[in-house]
PDB file with one MODEL, atoms N, CA, C and O in Angstrom:
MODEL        1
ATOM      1  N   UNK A   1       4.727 -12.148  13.955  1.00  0.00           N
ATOM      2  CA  UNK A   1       3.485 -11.418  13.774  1.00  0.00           C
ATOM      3  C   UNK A   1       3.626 -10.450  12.609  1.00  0.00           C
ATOM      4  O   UNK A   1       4.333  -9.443  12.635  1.00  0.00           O
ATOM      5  N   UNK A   2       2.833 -10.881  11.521  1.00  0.00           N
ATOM      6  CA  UNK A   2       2.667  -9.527  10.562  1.00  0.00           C
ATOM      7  C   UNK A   2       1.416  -9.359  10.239  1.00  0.00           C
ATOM      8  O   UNK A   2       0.613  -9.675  11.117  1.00  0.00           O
ATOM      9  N   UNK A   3       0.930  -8.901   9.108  1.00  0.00           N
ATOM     10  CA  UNK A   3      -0.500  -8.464   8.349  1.00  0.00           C
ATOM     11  C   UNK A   3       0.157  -8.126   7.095  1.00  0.00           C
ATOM     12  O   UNK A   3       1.205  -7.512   6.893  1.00  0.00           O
ATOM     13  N   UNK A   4      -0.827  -8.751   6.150  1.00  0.00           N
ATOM     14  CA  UNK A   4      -1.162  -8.824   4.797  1.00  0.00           C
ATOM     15  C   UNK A   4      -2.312  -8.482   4.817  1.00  0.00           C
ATOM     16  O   UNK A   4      -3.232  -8.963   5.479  1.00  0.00           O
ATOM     17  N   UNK A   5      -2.334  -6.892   3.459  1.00  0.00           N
ATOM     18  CA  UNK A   5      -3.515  -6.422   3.429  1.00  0.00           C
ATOM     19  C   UNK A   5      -3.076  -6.160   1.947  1.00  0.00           C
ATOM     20  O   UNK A   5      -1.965  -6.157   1.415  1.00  0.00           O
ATOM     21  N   UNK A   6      -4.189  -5.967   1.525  1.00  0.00           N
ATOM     22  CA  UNK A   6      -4.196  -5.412  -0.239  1.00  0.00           C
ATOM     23  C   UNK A   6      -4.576  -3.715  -0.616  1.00  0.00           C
ATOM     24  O   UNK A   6      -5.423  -2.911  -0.225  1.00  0.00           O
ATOM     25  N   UNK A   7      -3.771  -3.701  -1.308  1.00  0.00           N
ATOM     26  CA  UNK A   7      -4.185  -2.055  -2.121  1.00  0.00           C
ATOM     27  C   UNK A   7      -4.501  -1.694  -3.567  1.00  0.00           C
ATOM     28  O   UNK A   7      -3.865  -2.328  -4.410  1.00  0.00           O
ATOM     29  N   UNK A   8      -5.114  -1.053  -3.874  1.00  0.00           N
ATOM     30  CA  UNK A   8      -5.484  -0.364  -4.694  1.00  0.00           C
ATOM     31  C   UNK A   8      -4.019   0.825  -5.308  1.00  0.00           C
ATOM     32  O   UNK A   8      -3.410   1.604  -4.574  1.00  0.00           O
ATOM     33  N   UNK A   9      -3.827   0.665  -6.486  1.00  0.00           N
ATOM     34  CA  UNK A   9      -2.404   1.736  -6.403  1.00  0.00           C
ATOM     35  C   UNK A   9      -3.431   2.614  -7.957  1.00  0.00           C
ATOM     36  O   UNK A   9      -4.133   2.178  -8.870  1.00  0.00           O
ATOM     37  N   UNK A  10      -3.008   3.878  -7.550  1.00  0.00           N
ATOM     38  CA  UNK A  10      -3.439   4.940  -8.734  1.00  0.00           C
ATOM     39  C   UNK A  10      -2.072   5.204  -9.181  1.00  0.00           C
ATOM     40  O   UNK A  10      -1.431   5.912  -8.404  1.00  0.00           O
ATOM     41  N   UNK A  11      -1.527   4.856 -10.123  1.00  0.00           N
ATOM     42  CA  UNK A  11      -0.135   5.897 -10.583  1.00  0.00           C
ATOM     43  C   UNK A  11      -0.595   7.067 -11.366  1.00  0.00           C
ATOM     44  O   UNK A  11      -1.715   7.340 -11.799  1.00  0.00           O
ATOM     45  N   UNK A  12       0.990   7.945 -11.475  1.00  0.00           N
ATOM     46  CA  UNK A  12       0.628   9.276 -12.641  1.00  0.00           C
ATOM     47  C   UNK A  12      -0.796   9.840 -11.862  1.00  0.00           C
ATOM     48  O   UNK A  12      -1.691  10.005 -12.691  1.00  0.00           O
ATOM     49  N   UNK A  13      -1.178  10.148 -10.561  1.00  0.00           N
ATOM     50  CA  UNK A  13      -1.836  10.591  -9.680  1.00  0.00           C
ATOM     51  C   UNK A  13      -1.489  11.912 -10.021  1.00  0.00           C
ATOM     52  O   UNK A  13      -0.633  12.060 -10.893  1.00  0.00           O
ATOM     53  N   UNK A  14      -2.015  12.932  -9.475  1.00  0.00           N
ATOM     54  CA  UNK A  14      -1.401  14.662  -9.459  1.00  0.00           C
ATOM     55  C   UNK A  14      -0.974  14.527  -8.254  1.00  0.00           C
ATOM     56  O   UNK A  14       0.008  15.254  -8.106  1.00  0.00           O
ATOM     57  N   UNK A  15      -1.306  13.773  -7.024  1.00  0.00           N
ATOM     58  CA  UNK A  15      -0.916  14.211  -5.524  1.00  0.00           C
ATOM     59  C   UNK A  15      -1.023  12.720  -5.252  1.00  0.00           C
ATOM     60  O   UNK A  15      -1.862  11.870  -5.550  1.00  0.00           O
ATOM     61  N   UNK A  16       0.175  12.702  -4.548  1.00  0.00           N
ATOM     62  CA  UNK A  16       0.479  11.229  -3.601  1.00  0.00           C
ATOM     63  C   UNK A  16      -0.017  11.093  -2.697  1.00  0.00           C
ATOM     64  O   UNK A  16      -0.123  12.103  -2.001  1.00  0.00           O
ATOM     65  N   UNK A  17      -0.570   9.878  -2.204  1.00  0.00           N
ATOM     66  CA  UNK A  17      -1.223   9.817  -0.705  1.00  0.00           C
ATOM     67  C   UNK A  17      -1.880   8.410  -0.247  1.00  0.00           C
ATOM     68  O   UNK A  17      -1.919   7.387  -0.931  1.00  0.00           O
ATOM     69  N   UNK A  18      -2.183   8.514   0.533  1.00  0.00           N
ATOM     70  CA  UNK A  18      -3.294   7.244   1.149  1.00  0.00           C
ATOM     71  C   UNK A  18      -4.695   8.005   1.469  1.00  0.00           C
ATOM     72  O   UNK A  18      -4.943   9.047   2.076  1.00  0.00           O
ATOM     73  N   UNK A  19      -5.568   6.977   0.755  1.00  0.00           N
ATOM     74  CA  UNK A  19      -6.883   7.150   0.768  1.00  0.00           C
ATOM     75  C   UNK A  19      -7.972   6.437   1.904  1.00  0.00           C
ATOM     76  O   UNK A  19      -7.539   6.577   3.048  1.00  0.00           O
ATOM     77  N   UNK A  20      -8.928   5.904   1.858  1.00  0.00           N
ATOM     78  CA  UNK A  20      -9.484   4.958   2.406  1.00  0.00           C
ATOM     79  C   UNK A  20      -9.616   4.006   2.577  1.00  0.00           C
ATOM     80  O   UNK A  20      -9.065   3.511   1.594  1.00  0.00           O
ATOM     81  N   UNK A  21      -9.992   3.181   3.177  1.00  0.00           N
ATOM     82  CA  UNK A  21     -10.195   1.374   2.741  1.00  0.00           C
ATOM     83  C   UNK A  21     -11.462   1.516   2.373  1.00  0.00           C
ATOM     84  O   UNK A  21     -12.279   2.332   2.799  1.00  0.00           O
ATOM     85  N   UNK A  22     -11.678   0.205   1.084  1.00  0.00           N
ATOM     86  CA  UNK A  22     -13.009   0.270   0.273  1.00  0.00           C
ATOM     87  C   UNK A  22     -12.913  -1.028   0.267  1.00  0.00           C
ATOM     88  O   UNK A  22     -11.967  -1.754   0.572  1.00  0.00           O
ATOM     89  N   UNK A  23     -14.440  -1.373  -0.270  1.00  0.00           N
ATOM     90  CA  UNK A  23     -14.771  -2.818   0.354  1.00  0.00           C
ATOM     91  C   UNK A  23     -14.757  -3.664  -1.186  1.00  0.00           C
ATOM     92  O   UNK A  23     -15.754  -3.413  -1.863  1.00  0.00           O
ATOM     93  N   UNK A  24     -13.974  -4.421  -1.685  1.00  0.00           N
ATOM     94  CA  UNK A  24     -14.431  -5.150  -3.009  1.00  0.00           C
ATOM     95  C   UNK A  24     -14.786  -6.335  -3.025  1.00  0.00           C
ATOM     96  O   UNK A  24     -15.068  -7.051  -2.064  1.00  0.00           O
ATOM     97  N   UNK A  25     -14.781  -6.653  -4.467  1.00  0.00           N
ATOM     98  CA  UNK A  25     -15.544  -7.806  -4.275  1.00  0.00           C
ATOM     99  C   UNK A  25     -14.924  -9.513  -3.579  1.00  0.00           C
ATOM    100  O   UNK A  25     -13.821 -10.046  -3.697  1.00  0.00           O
ATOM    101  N   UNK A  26     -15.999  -9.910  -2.967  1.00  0.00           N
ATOM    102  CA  UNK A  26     -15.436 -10.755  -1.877  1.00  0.00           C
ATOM    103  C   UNK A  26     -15.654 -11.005  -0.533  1.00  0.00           C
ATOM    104  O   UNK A  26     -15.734 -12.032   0.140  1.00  0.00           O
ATOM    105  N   UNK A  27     -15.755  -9.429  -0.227  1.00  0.00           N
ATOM    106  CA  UNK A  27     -15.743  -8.728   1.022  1.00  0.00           C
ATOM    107  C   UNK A  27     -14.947  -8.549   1.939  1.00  0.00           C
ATOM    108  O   UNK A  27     -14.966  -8.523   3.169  1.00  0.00           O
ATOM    109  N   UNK A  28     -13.885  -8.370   0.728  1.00  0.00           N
ATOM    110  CA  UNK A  28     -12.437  -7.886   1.878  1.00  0.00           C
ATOM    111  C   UNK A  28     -12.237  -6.079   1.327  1.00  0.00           C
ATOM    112  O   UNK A  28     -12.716  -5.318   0.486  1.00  0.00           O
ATOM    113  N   UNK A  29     -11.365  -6.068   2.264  1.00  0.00           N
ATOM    114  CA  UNK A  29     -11.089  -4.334   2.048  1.00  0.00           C
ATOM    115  C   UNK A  29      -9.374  -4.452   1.241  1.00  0.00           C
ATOM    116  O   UNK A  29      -8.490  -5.305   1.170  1.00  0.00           O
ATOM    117  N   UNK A  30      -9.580  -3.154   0.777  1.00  0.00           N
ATOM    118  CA  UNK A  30      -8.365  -2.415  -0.084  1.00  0.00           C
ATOM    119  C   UNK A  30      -7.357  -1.128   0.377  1.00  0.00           C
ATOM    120  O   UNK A  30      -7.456  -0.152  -0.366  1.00  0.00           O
ATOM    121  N   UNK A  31      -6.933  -1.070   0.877  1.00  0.00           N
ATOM    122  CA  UNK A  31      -6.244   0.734   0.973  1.00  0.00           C
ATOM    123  C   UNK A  31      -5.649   1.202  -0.577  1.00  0.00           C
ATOM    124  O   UNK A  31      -4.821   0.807  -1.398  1.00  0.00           O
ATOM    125  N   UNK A  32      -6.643   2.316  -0.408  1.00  0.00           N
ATOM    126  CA  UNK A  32      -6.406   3.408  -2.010  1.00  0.00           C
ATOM    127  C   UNK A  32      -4.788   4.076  -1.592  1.00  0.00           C
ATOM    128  O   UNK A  32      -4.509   4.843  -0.670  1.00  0.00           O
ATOM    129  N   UNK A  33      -3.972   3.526  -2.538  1.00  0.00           N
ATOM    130  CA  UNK A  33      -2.745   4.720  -2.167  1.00  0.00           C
ATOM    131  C   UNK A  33      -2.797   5.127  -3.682  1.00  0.00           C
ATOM    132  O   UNK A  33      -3.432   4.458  -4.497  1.00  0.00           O
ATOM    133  N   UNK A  34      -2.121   6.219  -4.005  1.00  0.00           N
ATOM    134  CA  UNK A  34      -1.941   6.957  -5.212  1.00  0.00           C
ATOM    135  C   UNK A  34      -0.218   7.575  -5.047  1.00  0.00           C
ATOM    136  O   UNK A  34       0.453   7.880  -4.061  1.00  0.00           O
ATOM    137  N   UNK A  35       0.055   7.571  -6.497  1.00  0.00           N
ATOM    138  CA  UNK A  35       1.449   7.651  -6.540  1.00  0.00           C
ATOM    139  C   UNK A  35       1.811   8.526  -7.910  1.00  0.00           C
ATOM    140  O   UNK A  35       0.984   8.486  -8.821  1.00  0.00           O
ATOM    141  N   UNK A  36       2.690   9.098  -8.037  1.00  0.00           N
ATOM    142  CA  UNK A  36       2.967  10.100  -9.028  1.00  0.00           C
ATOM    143  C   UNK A  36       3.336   8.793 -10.294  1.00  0.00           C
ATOM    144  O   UNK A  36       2.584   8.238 -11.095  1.00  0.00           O
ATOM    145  N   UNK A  37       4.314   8.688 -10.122  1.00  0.00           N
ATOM    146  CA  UNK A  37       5.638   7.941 -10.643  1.00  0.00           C
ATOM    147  C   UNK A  37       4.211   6.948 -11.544  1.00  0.00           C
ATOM    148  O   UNK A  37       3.015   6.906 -11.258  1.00  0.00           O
ATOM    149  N   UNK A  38       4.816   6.402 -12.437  1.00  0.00           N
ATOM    150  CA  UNK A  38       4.093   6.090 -14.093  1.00  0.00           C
ATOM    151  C   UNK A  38       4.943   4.364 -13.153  1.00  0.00           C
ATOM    152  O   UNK A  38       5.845   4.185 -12.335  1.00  0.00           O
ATOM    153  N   UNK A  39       3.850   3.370 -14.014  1.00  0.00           N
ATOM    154  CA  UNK A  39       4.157   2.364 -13.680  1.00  0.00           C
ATOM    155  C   UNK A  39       5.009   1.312 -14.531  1.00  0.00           C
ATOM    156  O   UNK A  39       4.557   0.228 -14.899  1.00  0.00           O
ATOM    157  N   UNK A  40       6.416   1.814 -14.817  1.00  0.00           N
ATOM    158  CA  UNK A  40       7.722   1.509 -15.886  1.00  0.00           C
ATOM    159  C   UNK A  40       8.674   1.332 -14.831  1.00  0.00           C
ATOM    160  O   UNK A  40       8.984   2.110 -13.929  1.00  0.00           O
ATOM    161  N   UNK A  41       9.174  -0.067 -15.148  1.00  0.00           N
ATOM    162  CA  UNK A  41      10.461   0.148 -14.680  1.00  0.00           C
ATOM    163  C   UNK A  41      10.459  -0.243 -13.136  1.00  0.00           C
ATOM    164  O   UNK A  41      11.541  -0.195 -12.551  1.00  0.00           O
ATOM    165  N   UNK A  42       9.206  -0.666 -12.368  1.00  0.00           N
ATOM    166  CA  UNK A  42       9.236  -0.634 -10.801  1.00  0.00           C
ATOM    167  C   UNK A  42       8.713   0.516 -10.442  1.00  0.00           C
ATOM    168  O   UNK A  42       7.745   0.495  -9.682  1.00  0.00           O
ATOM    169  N   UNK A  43       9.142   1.535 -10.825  1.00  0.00           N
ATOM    170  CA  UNK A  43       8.917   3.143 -10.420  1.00  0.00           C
ATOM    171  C   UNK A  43       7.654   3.668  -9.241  1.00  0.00           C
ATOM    172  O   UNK A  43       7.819   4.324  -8.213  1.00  0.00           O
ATOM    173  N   UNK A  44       6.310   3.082  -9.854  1.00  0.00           N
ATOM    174  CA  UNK A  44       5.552   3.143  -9.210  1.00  0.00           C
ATOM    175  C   UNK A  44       6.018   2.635  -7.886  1.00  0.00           C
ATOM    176  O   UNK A  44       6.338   3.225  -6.854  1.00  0.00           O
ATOM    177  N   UNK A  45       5.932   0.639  -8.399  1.00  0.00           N
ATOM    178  CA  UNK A  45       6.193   0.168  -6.837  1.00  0.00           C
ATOM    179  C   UNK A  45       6.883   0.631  -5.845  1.00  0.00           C
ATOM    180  O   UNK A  45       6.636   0.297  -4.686  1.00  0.00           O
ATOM    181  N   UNK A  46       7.983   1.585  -6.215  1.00  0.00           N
ATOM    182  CA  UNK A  46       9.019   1.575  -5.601  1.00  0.00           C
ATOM    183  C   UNK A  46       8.647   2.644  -4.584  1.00  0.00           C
ATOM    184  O   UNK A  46       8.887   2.622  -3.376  1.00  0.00           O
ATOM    185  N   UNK A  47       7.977   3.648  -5.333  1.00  0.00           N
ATOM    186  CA  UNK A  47       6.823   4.677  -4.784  1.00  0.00           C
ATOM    187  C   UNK A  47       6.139   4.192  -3.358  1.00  0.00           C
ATOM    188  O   UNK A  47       6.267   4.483  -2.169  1.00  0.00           O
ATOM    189  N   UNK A  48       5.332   3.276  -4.162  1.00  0.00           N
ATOM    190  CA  UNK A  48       4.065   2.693  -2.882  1.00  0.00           C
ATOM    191  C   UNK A  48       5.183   2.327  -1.975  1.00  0.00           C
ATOM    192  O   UNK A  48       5.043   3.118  -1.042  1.00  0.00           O
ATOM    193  N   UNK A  49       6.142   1.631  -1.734  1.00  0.00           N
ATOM    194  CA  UNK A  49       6.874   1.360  -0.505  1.00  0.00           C
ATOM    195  C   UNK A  49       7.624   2.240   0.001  1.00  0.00           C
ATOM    196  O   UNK A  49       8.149   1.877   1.053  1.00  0.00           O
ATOM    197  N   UNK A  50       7.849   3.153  -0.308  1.00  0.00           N
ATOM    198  CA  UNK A  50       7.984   4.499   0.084  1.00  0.00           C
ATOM    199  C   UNK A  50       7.134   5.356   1.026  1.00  0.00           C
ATOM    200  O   UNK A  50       7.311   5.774   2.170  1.00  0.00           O
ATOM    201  N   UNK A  51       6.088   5.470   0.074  1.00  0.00           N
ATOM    202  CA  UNK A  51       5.054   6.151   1.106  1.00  0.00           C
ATOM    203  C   UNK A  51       4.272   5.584   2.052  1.00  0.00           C
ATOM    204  O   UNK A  51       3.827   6.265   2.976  1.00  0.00           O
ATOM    205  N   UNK A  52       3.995   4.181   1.924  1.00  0.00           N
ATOM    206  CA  UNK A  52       3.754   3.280   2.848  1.00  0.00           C
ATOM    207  C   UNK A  52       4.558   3.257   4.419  1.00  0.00           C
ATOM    208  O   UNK A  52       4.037   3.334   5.532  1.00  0.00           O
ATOM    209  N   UNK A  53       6.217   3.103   3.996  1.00  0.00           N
ATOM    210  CA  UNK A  53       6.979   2.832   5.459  1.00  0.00           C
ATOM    211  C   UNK A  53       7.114   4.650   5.742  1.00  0.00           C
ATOM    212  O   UNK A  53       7.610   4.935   6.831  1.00  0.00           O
ATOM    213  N   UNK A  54       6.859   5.393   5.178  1.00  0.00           N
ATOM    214  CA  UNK A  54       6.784   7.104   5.640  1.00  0.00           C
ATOM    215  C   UNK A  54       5.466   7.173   6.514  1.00  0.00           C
ATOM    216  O   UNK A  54       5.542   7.405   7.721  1.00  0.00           O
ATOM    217  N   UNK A  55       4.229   6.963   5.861  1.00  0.00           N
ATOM    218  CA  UNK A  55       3.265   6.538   6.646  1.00  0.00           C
ATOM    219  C   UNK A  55       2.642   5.910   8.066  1.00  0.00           C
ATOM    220  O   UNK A  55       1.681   6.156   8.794  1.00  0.00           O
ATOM    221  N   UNK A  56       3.843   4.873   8.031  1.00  0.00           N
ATOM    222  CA  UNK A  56       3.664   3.767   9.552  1.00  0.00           C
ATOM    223  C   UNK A  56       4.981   3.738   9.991  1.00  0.00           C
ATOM    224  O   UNK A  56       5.568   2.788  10.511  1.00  0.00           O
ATOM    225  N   UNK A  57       5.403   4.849   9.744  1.00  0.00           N
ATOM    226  CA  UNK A  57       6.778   4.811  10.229  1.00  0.00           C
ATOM    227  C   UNK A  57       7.843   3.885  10.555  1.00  0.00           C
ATOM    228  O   UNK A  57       8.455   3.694  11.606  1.00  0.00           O
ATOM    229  N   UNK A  58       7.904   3.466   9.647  1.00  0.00           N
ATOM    230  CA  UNK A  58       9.061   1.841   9.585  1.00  0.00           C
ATOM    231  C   UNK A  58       9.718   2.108   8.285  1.00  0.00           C
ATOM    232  O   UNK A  58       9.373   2.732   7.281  1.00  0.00           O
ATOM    233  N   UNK A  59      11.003   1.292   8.693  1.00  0.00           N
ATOM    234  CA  UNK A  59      11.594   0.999   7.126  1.00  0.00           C
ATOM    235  C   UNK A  59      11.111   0.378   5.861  1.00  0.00           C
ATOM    236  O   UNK A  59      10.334  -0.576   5.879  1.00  0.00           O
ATOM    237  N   UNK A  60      11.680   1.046   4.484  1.00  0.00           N
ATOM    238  CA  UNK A  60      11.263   0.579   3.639  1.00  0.00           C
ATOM    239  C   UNK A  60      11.764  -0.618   3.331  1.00  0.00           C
ATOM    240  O   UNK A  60      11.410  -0.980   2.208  1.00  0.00           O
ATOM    241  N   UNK A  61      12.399  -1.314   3.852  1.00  0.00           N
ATOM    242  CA  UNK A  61      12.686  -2.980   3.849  1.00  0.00           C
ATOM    243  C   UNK A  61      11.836  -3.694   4.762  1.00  0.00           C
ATOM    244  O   UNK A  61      11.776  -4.923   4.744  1.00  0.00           O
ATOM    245  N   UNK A  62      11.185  -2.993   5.547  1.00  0.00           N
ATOM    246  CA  UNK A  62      10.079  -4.001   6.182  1.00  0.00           C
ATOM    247  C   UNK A  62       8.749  -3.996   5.703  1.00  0.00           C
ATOM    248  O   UNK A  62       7.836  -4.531   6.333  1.00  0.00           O
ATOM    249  N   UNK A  63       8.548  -3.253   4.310  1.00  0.00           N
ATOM    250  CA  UNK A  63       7.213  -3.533   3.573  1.00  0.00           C
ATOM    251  C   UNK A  63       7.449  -4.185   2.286  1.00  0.00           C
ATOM    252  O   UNK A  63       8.242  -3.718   1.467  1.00  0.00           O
ATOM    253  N   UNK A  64       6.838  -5.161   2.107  1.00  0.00           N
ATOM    254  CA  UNK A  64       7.238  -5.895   1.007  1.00  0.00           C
ATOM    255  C   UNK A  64       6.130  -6.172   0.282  1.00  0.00           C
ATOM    256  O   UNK A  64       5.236  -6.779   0.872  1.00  0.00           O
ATOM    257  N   UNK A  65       5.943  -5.833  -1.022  1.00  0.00           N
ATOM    258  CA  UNK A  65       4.904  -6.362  -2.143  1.00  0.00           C
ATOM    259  C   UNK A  65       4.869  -8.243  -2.533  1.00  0.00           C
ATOM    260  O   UNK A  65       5.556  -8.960  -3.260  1.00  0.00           O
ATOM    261  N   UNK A  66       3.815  -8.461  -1.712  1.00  0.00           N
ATOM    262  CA  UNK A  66       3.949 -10.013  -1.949  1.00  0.00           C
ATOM    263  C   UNK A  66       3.172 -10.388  -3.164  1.00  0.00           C
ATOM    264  O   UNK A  66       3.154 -11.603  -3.360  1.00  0.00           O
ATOM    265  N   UNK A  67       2.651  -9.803  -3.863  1.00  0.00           N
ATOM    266  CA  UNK A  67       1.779 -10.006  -5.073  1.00  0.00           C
ATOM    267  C   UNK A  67       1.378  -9.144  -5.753  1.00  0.00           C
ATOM    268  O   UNK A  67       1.006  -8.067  -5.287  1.00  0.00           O
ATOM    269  N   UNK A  68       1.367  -9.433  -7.009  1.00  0.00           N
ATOM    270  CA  UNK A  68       0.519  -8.144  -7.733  1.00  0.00           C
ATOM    271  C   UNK A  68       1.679  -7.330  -8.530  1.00  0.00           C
ATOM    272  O   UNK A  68       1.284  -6.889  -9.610  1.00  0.00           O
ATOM    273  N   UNK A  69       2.884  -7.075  -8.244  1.00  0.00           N
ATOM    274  CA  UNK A  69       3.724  -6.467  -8.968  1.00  0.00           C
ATOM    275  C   UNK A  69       3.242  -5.912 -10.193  1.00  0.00           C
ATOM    276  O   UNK A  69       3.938  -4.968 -10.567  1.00  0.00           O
ATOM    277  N   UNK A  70       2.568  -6.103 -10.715  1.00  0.00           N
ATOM    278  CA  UNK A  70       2.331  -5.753 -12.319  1.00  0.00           C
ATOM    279  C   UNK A  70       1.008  -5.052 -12.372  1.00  0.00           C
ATOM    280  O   UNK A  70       0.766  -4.536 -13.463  1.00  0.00           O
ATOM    281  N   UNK A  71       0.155  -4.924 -11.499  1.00  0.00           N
ATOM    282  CA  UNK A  71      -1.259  -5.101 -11.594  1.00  0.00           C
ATOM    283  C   UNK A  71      -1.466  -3.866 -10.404  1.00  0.00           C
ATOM    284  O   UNK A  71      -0.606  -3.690  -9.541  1.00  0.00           O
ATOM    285  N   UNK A  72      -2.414  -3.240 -10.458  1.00  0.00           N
ATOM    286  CA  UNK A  72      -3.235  -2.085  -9.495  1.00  0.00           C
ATOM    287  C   UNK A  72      -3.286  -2.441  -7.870  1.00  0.00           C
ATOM    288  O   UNK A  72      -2.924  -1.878  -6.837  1.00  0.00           O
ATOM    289  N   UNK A  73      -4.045  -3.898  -8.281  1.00  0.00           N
ATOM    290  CA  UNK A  73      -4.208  -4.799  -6.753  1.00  0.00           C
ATOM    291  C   UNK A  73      -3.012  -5.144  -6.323  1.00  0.00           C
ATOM    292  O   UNK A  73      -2.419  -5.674  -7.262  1.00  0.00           O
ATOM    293  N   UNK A  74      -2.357  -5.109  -5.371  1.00  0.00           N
ATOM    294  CA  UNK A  74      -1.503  -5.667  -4.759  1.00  0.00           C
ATOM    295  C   UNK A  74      -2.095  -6.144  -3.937  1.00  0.00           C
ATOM    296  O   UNK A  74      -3.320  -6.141  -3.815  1.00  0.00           O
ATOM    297  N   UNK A  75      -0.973  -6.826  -2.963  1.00  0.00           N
ATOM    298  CA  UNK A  75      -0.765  -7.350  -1.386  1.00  0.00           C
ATOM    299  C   UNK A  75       0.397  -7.566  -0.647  1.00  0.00           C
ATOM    300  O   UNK A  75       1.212  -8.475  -0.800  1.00  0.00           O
ATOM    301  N   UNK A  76       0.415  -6.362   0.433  1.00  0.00           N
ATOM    302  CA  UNK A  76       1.464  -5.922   0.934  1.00  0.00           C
ATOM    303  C   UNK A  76       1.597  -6.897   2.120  1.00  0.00           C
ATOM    304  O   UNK A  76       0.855  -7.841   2.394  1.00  0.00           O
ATOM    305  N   UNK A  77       2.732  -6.457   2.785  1.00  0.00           N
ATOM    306  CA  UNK A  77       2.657  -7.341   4.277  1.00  0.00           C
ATOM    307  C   UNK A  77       4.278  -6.512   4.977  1.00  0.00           C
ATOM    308  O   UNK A  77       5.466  -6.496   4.656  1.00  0.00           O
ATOM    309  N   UNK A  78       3.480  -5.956   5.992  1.00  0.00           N
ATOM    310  CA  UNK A  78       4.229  -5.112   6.922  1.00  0.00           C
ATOM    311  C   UNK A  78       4.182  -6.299   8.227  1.00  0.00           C
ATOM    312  O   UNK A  78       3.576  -7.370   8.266  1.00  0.00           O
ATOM    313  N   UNK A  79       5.256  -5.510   9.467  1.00  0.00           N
ATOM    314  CA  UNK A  79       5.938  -6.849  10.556  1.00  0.00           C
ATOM    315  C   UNK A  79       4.582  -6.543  11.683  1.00  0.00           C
ATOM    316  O   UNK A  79       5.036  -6.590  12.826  1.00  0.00           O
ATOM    317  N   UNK A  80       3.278  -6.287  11.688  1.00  0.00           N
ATOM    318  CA  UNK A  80       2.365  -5.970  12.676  1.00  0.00           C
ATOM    319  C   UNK A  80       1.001  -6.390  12.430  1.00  0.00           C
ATOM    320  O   UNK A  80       1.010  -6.876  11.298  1.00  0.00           O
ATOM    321  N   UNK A  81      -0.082  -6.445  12.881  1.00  0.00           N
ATOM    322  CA  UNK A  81      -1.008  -6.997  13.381  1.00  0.00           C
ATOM    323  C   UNK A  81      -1.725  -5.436  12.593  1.00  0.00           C
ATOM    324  O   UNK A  81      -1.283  -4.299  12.428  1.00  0.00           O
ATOM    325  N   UNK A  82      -2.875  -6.045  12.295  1.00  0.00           N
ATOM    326  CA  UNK A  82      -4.090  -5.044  11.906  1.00  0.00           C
ATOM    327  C   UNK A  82      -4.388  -4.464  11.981  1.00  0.00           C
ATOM    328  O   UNK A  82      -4.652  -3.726  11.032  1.00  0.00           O
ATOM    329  N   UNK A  83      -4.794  -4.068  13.835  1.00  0.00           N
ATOM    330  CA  UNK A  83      -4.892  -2.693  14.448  1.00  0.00           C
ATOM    331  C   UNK A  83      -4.307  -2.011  14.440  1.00  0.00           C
ATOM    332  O   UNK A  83      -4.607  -0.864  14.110  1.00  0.00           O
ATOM    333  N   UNK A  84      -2.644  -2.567  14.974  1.00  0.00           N
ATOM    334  CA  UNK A  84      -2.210  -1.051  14.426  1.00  0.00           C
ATOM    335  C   UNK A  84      -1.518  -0.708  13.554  1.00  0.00           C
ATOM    336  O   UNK A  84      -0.801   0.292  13.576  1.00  0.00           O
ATOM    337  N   UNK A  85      -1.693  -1.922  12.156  1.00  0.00           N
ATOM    338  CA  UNK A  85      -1.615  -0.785  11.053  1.00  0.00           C
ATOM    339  C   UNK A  85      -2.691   0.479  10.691  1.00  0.00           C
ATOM    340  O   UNK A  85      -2.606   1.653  10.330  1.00  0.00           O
ATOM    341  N   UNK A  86      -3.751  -0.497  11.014  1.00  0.00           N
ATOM    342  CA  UNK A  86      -4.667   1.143  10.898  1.00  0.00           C
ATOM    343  C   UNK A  86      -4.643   2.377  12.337  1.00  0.00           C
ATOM    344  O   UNK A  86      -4.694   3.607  12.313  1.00  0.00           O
ATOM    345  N   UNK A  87      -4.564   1.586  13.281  1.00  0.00           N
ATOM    346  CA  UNK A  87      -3.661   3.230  13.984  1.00  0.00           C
ATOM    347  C   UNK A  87      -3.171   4.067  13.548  1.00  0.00           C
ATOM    348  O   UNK A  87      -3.478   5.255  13.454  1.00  0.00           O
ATOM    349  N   UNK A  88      -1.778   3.110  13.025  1.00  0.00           N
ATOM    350  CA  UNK A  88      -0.501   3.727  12.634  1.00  0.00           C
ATOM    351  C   UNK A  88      -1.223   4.618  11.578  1.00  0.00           C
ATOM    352  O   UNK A  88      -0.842   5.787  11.625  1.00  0.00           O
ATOM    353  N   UNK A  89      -2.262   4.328  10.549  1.00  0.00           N
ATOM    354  CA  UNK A  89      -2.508   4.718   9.467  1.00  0.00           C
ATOM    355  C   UNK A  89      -3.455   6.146  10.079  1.00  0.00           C
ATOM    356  O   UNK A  89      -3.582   7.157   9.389  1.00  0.00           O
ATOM    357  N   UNK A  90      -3.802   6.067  10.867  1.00  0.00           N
ATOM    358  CA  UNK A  90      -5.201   7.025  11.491  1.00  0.00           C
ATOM    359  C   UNK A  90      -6.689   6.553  11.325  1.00  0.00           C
ATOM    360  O   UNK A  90      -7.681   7.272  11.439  1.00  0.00           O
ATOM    361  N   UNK A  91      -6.663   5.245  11.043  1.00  0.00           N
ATOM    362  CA  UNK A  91      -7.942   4.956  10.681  1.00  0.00           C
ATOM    363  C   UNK A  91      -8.759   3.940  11.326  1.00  0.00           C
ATOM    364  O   UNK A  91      -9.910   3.736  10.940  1.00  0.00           O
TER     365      UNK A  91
ENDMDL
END
């Protein structure tokens, strides 16, 4: 059992965090995370999986960037089911 969901990444942000889910085009949803770290080098990514498994409280080896590496959009995939990633998330 896991979930694959997609995000939105802001780097070079002033303040790190998780935002909302927003609806794009398609009609699937996004989670906004924002990240300090400039997107060179991994840096960013390395960020988003960071604050991600701090977030849902799991290790950062159990969130993995399955797409997107290079690009704003990703698609992540943590070891749980939907609901309660957004539990876990507060949302």
């Amino acid at each position: 059992m896991s979930c694959t969901f997609g995000i939105r990444v802001t780097p070079r942000a002033s303040k790190p965090g998780i935002g909302a889910w927003r609806q794009v085009t398609g009609g699937h949803e996004e989670l906004e995370v924002r990240v300090t770290e400039a997107p060179a080098d991994g840096a960013a990514n390395d960020a988003v999986v960071k604050l991600l498994a701090v977030a849902l409280g799991i290790s950062r080896s159990e969130v993995a960037i399955i797409s997107g590496a290079t690009s704003r959009h990703k698609r992540i995939r943590v070891p749980f089911e939907a609901d309660e990633l957004r539990q876990r998330l507060g949302q």
